[in-house]
Kinemage of the C-alpha trace (Angstrom):
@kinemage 1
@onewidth
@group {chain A} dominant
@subgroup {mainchain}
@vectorlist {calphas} color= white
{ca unk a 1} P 296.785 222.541 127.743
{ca unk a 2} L 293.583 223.699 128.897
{ca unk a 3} L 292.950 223.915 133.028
{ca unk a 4} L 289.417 224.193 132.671
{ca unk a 5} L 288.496 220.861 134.290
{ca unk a 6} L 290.009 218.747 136.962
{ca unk a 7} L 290.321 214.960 136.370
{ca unk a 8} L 287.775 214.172 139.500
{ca unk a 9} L 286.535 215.738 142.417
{ca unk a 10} L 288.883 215.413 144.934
{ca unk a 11} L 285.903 213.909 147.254
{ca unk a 12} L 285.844 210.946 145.547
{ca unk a 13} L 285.775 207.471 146.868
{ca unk a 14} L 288.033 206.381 144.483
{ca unk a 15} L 290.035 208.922 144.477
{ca unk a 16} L 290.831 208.633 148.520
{ca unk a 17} L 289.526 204.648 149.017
{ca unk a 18} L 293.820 204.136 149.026
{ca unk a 19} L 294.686 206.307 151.588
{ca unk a 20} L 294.096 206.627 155.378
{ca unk a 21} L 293.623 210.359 156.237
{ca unk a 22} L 293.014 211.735 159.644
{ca unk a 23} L 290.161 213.542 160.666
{ca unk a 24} L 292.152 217.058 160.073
{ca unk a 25} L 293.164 215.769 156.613
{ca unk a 26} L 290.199 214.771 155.573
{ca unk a 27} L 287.919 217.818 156.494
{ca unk a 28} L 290.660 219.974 154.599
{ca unk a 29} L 289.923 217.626 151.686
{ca unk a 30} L 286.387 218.040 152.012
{ca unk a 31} L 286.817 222.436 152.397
{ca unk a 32} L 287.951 221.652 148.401
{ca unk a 33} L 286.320 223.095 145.896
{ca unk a 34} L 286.777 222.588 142.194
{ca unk a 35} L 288.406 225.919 141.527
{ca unk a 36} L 291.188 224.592 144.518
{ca unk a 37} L 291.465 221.462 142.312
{ca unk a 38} L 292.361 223.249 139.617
{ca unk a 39} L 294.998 225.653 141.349
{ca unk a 40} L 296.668 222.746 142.964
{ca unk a 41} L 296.674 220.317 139.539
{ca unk a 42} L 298.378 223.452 137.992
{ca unk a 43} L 300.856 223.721 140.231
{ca unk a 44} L 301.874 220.210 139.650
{ca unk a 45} L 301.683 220.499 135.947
{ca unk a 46} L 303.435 223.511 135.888
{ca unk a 47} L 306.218 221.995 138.164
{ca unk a 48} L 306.450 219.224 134.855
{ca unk a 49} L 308.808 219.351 131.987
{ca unk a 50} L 309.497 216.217 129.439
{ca unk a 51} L 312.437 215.539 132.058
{ca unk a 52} L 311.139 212.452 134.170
{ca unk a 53} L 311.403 214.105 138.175
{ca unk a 54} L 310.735 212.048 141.344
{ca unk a 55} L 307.151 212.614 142.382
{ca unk a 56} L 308.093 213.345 146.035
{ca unk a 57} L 310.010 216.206 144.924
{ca unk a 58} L 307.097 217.118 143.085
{ca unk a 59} L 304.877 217.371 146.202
{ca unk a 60} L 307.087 218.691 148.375
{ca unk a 61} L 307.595 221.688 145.930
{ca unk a 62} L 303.985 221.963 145.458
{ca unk a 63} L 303.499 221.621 149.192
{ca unk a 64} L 305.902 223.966 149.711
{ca unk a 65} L 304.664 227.057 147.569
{ca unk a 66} L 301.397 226.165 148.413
{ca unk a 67} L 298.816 229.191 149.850
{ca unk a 68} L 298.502 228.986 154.061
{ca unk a 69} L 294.524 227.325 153.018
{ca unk a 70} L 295.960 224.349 152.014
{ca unk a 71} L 298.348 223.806 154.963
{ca unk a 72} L 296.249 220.824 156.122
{ca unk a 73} L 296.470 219.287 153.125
{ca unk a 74} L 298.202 215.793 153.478
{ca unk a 75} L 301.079 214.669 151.300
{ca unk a 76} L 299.223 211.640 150.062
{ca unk a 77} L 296.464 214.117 148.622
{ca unk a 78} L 298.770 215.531 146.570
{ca unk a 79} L 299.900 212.515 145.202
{ca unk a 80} L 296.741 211.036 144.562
{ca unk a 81} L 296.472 214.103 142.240
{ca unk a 82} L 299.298 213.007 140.517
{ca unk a 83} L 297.763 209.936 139.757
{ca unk a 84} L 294.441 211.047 138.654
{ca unk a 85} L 296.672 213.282 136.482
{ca unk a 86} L 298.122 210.382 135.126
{ca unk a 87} L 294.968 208.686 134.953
{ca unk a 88} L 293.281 211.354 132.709
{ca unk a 89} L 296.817 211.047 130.770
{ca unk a 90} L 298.013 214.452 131.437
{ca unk a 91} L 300.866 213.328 132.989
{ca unk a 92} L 303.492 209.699 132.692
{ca unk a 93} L 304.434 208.190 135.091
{ca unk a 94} L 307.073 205.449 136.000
{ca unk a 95} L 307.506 202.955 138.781
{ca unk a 96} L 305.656 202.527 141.833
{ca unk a 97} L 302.808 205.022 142.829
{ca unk a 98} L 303.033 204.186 146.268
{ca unk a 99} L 306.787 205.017 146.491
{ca unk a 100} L 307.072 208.277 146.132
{ca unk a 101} L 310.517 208.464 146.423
{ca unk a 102} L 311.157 206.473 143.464
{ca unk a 103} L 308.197 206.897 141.477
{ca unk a 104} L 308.937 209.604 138.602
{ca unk a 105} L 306.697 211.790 136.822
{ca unk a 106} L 306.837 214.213 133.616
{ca unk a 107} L 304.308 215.681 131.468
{ca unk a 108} L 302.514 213.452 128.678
{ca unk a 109} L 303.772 213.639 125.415
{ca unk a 110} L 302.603 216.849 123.280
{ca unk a 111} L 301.486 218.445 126.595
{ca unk a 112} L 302.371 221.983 127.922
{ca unk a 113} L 301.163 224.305 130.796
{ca unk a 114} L 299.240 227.208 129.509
């Protein structure tokens, strides 16, 4: 699977228009840059197997192991990642996006990290 482009810049409207961030979030969102992107939608895809895995897990792993720059970085960011991953079908998904507790997550069908 190739990492060479991120689904959408992680400015977007539509990409955020679903979540309210504070101030502090969002400026940490906005410090992004598309190599960031990149690093952080490879860390989810590489957390990803053909097992289906809760997507809260999934952030908080990714949150977790994350470099000290992206400290600010709400959880909802990361999960609205995951669904511009599933978006630009890199990813399945299962349930409710807005639960992340319940929502699962694995890696699309004849996909692999790289």
């Amino acid at each position: 699977m190739s990492f060479e482009k991120s689904p959408v810049d992680a400015t977007s409207d539509a990409a955020m228009e679903s979540f309210a961030f504070d101030q502090e979030a969002r400026d940490a969102i906005a410090r992004l840059g598309e190599h960031d992107l990149l690093k952080i939608d490879r860390a989810i895809l590489s957390s990803l197997g053909r097992e289906w895995k809760k997507a809260g897990f999934i952030t908080a792993g990714v949150m977790i192991a994350a470099p000290d720059e992206y400290e600010d970085l709400p959880e909802m960011f990361y999960a609205s990642r995951i669904r511009l991953l599933a978006d630009a079908s890199r990813i399945e998904t299962r349930g409710d996006a807005l639960a992340l507790k319940t929502f699962e997550i694995r890696l699309a069908s004849g996909k692999g990290v790289a």
